[in-house]
C-alpha positions in Angstrom: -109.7 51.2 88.3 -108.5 51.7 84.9 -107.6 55.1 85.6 -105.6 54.0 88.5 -103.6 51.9 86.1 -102.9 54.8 83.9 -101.5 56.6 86.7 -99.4 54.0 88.0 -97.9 53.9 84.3 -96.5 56.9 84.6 -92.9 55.4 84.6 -92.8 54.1 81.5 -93.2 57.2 79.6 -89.5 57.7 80.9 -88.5 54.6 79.9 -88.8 55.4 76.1 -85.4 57.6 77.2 -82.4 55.3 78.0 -79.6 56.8 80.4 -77.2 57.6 77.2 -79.9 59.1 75.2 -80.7 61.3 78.3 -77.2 62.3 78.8 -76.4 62.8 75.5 -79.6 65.5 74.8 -78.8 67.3 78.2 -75.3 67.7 77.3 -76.1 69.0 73.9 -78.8 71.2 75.0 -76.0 72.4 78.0 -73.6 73.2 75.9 -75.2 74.5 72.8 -77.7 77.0 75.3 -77.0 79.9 77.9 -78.7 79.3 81.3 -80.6 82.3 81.6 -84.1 82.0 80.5 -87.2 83.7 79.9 -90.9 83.4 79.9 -91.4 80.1 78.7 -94.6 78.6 76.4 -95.9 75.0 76.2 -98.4 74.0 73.1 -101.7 73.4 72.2 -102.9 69.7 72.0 -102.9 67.3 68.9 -106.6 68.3 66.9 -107.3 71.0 69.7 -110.3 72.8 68.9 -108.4 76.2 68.9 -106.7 75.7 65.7 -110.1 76.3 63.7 -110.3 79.9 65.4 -106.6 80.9 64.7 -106.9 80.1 61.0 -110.2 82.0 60.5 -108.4 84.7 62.4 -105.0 84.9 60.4 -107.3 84.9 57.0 -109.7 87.5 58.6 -106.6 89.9 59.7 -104.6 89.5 56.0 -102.0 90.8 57.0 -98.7 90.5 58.8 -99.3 89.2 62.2 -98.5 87.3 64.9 -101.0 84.6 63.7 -99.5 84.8 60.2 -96.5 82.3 61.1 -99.3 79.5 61.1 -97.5 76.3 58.9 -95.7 74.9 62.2 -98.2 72.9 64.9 -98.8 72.4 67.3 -99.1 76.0 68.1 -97.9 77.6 71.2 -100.2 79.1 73.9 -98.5 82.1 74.2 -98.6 83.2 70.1 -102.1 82.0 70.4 -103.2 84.1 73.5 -100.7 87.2 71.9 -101.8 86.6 68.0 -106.2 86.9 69.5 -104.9 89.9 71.7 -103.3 91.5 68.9 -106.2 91.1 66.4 -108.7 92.4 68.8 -106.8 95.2 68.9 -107.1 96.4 65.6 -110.4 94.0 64.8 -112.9 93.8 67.3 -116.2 93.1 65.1 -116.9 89.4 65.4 -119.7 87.1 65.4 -121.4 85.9 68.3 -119.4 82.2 67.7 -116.5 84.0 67.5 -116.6 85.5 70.5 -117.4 82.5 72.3 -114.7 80.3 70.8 -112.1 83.2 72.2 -113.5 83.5 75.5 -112.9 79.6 75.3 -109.4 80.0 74.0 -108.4 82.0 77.6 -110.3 79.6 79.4 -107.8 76.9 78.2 -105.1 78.8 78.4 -105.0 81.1 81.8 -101.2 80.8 82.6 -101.1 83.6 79.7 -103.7 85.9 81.3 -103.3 88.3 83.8 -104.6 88.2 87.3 -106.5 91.1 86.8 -108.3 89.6 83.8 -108.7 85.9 85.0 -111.3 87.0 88.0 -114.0 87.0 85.0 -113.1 83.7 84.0 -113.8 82.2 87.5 -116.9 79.7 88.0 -119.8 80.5 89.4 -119.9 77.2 91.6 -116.6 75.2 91.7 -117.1 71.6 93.2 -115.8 71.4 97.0 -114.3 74.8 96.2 -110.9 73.5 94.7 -112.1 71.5 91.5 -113.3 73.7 88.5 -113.0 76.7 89.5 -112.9 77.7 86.6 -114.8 76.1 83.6 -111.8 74.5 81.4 -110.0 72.5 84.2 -110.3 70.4 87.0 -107.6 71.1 88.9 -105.2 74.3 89.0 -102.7 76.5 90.6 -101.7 80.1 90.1 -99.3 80.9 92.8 -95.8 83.0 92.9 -93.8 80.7 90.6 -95.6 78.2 90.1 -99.0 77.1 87.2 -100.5 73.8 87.4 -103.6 72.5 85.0 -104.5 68.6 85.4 -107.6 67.6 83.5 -109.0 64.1 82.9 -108.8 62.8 79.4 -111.4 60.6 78.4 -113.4 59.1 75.1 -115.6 56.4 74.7 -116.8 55.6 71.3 -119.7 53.0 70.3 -119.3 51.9 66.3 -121.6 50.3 63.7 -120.3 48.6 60.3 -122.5 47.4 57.7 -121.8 43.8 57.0 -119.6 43.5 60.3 -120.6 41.7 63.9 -117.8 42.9 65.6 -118.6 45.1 68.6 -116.1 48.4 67.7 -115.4 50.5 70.3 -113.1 53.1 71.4 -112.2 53.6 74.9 -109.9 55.7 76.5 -108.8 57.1 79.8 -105.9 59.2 80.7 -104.8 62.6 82.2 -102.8 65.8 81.1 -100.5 68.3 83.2 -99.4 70.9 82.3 -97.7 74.3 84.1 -94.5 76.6 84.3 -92.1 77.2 86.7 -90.9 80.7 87.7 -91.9 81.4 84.6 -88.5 80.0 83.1 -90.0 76.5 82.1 -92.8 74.9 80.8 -93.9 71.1 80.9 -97.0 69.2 79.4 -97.5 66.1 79.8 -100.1 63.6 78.1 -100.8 59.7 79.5 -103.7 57.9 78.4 -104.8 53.7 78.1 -106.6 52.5 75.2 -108.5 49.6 74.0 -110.4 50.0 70.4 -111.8 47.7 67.4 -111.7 49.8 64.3 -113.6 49.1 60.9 -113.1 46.9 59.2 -110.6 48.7 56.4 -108.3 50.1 59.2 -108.0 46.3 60.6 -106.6 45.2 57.2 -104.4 48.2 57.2 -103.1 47.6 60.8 -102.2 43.7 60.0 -100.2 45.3 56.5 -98.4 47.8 58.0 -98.3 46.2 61.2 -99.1 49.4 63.6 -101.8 51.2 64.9 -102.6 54.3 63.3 -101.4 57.2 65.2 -100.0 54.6 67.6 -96.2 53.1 68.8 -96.4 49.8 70.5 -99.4 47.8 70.6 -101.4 44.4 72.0 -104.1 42.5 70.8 -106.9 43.0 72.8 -109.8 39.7 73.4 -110.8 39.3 70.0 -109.1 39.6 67.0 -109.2 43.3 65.7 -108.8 44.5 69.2 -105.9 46.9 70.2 -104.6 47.8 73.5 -101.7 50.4 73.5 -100.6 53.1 75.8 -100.0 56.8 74.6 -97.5 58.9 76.6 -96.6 62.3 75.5 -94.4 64.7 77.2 -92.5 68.0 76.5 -90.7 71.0 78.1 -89.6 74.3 77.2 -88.0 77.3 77.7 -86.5 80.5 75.7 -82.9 80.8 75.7 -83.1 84.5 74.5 -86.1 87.0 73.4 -86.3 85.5 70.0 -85.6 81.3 70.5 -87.8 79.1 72.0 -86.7 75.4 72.8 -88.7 72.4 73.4 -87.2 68.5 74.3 -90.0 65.7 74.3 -92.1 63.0 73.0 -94.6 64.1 70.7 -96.2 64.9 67.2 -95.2 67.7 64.6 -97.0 69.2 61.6 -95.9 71.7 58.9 -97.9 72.9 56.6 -101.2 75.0 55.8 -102.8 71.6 54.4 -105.1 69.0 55.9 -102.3 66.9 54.8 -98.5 67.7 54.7 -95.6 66.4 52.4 -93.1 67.5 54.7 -94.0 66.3 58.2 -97.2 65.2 59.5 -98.8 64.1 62.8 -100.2 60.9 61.5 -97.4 58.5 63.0 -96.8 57.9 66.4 -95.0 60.5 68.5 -91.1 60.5 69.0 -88.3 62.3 70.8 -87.7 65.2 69.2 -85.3 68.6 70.0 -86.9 71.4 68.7 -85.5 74.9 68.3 -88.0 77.9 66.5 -86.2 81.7 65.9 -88.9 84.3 65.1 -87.6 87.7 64.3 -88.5 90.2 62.1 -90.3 89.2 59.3 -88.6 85.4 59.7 -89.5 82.4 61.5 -87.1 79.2 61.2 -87.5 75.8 62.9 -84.8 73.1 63.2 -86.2 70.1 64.3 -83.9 66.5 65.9 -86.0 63.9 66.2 -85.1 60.0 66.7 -87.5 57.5 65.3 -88.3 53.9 65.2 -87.3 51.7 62.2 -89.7 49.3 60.9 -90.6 46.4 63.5 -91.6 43.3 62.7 -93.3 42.7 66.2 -91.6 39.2 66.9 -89.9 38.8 70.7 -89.2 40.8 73.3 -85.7 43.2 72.0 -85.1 46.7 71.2 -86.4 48.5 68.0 -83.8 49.5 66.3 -83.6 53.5 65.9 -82.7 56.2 62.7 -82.7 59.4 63.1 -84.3 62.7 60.8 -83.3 66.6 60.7 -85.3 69.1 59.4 -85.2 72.8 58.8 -88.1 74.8 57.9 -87.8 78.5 56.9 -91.0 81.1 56.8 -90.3 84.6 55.5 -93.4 87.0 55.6 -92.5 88.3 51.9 -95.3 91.3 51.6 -98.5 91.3 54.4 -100.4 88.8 53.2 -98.0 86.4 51.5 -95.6 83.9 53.0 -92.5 81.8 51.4 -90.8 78.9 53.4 -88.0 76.4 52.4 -87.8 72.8 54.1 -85.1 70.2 54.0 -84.9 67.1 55.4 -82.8 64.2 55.8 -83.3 60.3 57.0 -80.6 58.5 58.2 -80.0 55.0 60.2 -76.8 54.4 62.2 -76.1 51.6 64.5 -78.4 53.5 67.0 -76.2 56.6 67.4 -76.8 60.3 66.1 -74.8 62.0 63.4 -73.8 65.1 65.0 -72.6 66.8 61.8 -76.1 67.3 61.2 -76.2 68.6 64.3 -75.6 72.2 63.0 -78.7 74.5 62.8 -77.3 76.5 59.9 -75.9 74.8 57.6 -77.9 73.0 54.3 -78.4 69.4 55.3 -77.7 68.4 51.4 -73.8 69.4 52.0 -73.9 67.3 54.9 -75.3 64.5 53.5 -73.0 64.4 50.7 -69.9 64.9 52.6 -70.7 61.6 54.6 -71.0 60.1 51.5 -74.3 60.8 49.9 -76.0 57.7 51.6 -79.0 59.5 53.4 -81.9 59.8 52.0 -82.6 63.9 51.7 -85.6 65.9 50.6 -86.1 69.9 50.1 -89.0 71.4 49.1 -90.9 75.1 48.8 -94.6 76.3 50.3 -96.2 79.3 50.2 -99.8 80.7 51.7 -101.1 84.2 50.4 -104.4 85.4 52.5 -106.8 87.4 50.2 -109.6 89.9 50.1 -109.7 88.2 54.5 -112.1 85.7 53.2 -109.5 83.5 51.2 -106.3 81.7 51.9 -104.4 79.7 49.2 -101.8 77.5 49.9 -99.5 75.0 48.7 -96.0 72.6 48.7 -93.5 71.0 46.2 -91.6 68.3 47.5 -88.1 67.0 45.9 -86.9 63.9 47.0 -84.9 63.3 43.3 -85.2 64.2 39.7 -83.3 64.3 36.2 -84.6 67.2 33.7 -83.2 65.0 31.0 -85.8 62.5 32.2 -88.8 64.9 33.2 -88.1 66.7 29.7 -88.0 62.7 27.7 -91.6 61.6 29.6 -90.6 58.4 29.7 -91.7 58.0 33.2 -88.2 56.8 34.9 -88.4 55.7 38.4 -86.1 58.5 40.0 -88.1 61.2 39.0 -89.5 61.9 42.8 -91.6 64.5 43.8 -95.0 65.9 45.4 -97.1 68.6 45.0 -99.9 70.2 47.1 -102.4 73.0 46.2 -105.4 74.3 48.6 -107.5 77.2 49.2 -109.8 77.7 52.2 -112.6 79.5 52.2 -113.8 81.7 54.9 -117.1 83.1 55.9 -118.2 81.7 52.3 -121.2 82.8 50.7 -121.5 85.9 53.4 -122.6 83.0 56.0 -121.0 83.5 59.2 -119.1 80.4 60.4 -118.8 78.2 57.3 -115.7 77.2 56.2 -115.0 75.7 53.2 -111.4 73.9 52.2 -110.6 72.4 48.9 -107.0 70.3 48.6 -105.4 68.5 46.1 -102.1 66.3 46.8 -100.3 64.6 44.0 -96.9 62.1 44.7 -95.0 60.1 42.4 -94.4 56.7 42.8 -90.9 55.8 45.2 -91.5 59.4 46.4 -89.9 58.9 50.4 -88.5 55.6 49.4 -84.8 55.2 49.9 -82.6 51.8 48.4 -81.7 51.0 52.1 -85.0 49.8 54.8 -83.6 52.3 57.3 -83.6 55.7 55.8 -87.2 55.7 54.2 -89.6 58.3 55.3 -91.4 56.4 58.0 -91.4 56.3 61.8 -92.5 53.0 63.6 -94.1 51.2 60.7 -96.3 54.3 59.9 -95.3 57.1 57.3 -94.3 60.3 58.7 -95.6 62.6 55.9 -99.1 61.9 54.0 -100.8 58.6 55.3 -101.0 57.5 51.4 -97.2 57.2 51.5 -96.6 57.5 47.4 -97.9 56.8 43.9 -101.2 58.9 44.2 -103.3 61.4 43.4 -106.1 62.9 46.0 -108.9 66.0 46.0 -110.2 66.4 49.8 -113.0 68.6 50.3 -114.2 70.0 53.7 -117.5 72.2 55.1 -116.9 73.4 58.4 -120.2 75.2 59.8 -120.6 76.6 63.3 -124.6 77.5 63.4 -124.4 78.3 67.2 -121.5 78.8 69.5 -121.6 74.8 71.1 -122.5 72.9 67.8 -120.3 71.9 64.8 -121.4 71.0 61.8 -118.6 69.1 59.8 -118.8 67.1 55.9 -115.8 65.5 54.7 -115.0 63.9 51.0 -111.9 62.4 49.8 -111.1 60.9 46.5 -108.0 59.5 45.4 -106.4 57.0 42.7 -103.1 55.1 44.1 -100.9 52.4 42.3 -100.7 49.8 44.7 -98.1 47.2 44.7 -98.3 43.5 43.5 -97.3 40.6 45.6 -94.4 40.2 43.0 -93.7 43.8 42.2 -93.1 47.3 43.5 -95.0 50.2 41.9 -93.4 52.8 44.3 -96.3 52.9 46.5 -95.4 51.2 49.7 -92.1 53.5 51.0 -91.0 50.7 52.9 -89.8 48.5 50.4 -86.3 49.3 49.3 -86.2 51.5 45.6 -83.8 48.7 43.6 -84.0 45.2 43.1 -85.4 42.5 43.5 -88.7 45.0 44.4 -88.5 47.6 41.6 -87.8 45.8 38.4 -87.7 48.2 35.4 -86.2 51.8 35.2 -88.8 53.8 33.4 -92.8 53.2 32.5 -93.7 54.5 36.4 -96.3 56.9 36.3 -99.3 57.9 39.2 -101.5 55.1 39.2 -99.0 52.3 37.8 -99.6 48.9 39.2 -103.0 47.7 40.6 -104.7 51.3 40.3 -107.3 51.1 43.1 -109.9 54.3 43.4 -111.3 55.0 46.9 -113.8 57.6 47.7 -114.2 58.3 51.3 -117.5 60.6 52.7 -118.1 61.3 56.3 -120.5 63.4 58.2 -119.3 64.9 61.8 -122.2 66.8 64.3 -120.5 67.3 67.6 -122.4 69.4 70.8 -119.6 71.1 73.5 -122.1 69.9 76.5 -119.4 72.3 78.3 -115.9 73.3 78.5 -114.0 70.3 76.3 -116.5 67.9 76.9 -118.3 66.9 73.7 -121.6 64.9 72.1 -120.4 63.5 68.9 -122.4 61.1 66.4 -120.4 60.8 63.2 -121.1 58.6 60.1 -118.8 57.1 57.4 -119.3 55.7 53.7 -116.0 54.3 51.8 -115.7 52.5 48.9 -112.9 50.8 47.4 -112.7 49.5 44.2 -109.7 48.2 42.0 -109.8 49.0 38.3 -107.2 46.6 37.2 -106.8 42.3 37.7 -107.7 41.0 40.3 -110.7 43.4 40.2 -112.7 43.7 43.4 -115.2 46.4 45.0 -115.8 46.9 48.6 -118.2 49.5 49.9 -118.9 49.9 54.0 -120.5 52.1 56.1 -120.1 53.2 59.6 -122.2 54.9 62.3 -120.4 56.0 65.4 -121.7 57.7 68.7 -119.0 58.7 71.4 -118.3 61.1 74.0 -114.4 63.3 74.4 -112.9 65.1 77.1 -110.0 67.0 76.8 -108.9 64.7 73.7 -108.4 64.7 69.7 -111.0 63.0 67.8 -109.8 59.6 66.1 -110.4 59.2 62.4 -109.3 56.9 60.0 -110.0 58.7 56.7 -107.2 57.2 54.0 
């Protein structure tokens, strides 16, 4: 029955586009674009399990490939099924797990096979001859023209909390689609209806910030710390030449190499985005147009007012095994209309901004990744938002002095044993760090930050073991540390990005420093062992230890624990790990 109901919301994931919002992206897209198009792509799925395999297989190659432009996600199918075919070419020796996860990687993606080479992927016993007949999806079609994949999505989850009687759960049903049309467009589509009760720490972090993680609009569900929302996804996409792909929808976008990003992460909600990616040569640039949610205070039935955000990213493949980008960004809010001088996909979005006026909030910032010795890959990010040398050079700690830094390495194969994977990151961001002196033009999207999930005024070391013993079973341990300066009732620190950078919240100009305010240390631990029963379809019991403790009046310590059992199918794993 619930599924039904999922189905019969359908309609409202086009009701997230209003009539002049869809005219005014088809006429840009229109009159910006040629009408002849090629072979088209869609992408891989929010935490699909194929992004493990493409990273061990761009550090493995070291060199430049088609796997080596890795920083922007989600990935599409066709560099994925291209980037395996092209290392196999010249790299064949793999382990037995390695094999398995590619034969599972054309499994998922057919519509980039050949006929020829799909007969071996072909079940053995499809259900009433139609359903599964092959082993990844429920329902397809490979005819002249046409490719159609629908799967179920599904995830049920059963939770345990020390010191808690709540019943947590997490329950989900939903579908996906996805296909192409005479192979000059792709669409993907992702629909599912969800009711969960989260530990106790995301409950207190969902009634601050007033959102769902990972979520847009949301009910309470029967008792309190129950949420009922509805996820709908969508894009399409087409090339309008060899070398640009396009995609218009509603989703989530990542770049960077990190666990985390400080330029643009999926732990917010999804939003409409334009996306446009040129790959040639040794260069792959993105320009992103995306329009977000300002902050919502929940109250009535009206619109949420929108802003807007631009971003450029720029990769250059500077020798075989090292890799430069540049990133800008810029946040702005206009009575719920676009700025279509940043509409440009060339020029730098800092000129812009200050022609209008300097008023927009604008970032920059530099990564790199260099694979090593294919067993190593170290990676990184500066972010500017604003500084003064005078002020950096004095040390006096002055408020406008904005910026983050990542640093990371992963580790592959480590120690000579086949399938472990070992990542160590560290992310450091200054207090006001996204913050703007308007509520619009902050970094956030729908009451949820769009880069790291800590928003500002921290410090953080994540560690991660990855370890594949045999082909169906994952082995995963998590630790996260971090210091923040959390805000007082009275005072900003720089740590919640929503409050405006200038009075009455910030009330002195220098003395900020990471960790300023109430400094609060958390450590987080968790322990993942998850059984592929088949295609997509997994066995997952996962525990959690977090403890919080604040080092400065009012002092207080929390500590919980949480032991989770669940089932997915054709879905991303929900954690909460800030």
């Amino acid at each position: 029955m619930q599924f039904i109901k999922t189905l019969l919301r359908l309609p409202l994931f086009l009701s997230y586009f209003t009539r002049r919002q869809l005219l005014q992206w088809s006429f840009f897209l229109v009159a910006f674009f040629p009408t002849m198009l090629l072979a088209q792509t869609t992408y891989l799925s929010q935490g699909d399990k194929q992004t493990m395999l493409l990273e061990r297989l761009e550090i493995k190659a070291g060199r430049d490939s088609i796997l080596n432009f890795s920083k922007i996600k989600p990935f599409s199918r066709k560099t994925v099924v291209n980037g395996i075919k092209s290392y196999l070419a010249t790299s064949p020796v793999l382990s037995k797990v390695d094999d398995y996860n590619i034969r599972s990687v054309f499994l998922n993606n057919l519509e980039w096979v050949s006929p020829e080479e799909r007969a071996q992927y072909q079940s053995k016993k499809p259900i009433w001859k139609n359903f599964y007949r092959t082993p990844a999806n429920l329902y397809e079609v490979h005819v002249t023209d046409f490719d159609l994949f629908v799967n179920p999505v599904i995830q049920y989850v059963v939770s345990k909390e020390k010191d808690n009687d709540q019943s947590l759960f997490l329950n989900t049903r939903g579908l996906t689609v996805r296909g192409r049309i005479a192979n000059k467009i792709g669409f993907s589509a992702y629909l599912t209806d969800n009711q969960e009760r989260d530990p106790a720490y995301v409950q207190q972090w969902i009634q601050d910030r007033r959102a769902v993680p990972g979520a847009g609009f949301y009910k309470d569900f029967k008792d309190p710390g129950g949420y009922d929302y509805f996820d709908a996804r969508g894009h399409f996409t087409f090339n309008v030449t060899k070398y640009i792909d396009v995609a218009f929808g509603y989703d989530k976008n990542f770049i960077g190499n990190g666990y985390r990003s400080l330029f643009l992460s999926d732990f917010s909600t999804g939003g409409l985005f334009l996306k446009l990616n040129t790959r040639i040569w040794r260069i792959n640039y993105q320009n992103l147009f995306m329009e977000l949610q300002n902050a919502d205070n929940r109250i009535g039935d009206k619109p949420v007012n929108k802003k807007y955000g631009v971003f450029h990213h720029l990769d250059i493949n500077v020798t075989k095994s090292l890799n430069i980008g540049l990133f800008e960004g810029v946040m702005f809010g206009r009575p719920n209309r676009f700025d279509f001088s940043y509409l440009n996909p060339i020029i730098f979005y800092r000129s812009v901004e200050q022609q209008n006026g300097s008023y927009d909030n604008s970032v920059a910032g530099l990564d790199f990744k260099l694979n090593v010795a294919k067993h190593f890959q170290f990676y990184g990010q500066f972010l500017l938002d604003e500084f003064k040398l005078s002020e950096i050079k004095a040390g006096n700690g002055w408020w406008g002095n904005k910026f983050g830094i990542q640093a990371g390495a992963k580790y592959i194969d480590a120690f000579g044993i086949k399938n472990l994977d070992l990542q160590l990151e560290h992310n450091r961001v200054r207090p006001f760090t996204y913050s703007h002196f308007d509520s619009v033009s902050n970094y956030t999207h729908y009451n949820q930050p769009l880069a790291h999930p800590l928003m500002a005024n921290f410090q953080e070391l994540i560690g991660i073991a990855r370890y594949q013993p045999a082909p169906k079973m994952l082995i995963e341990a998590k630790a996260i540390v971090y210091q923040q300066g959390r805000d007082s009732s009275a005072e900003s620190f720089g740590s919640n990005i929503f409050l405006i950078n200038q009075a009455p919240y910030r009330k002195n100009e220098f003395g900020y420093d990471i960790g300023s305010g109430w400094k609060t240390n958390v450590l987080y631990a968790s322990l993942l062992l998850s059984y592929e029963l088949r295609q997509n379809l997994f066995l997952e019991l996962f525990g959690v230890y977090r403890r919080q403790e604040t080092k400065t009046p009012p002092i207080t310590s929390v500590n919980t624990t949480v032991i989770s059992f669940g089932v997915r199918w054709n879905m991303h794993r929900r954690e909460f790990d800030f």
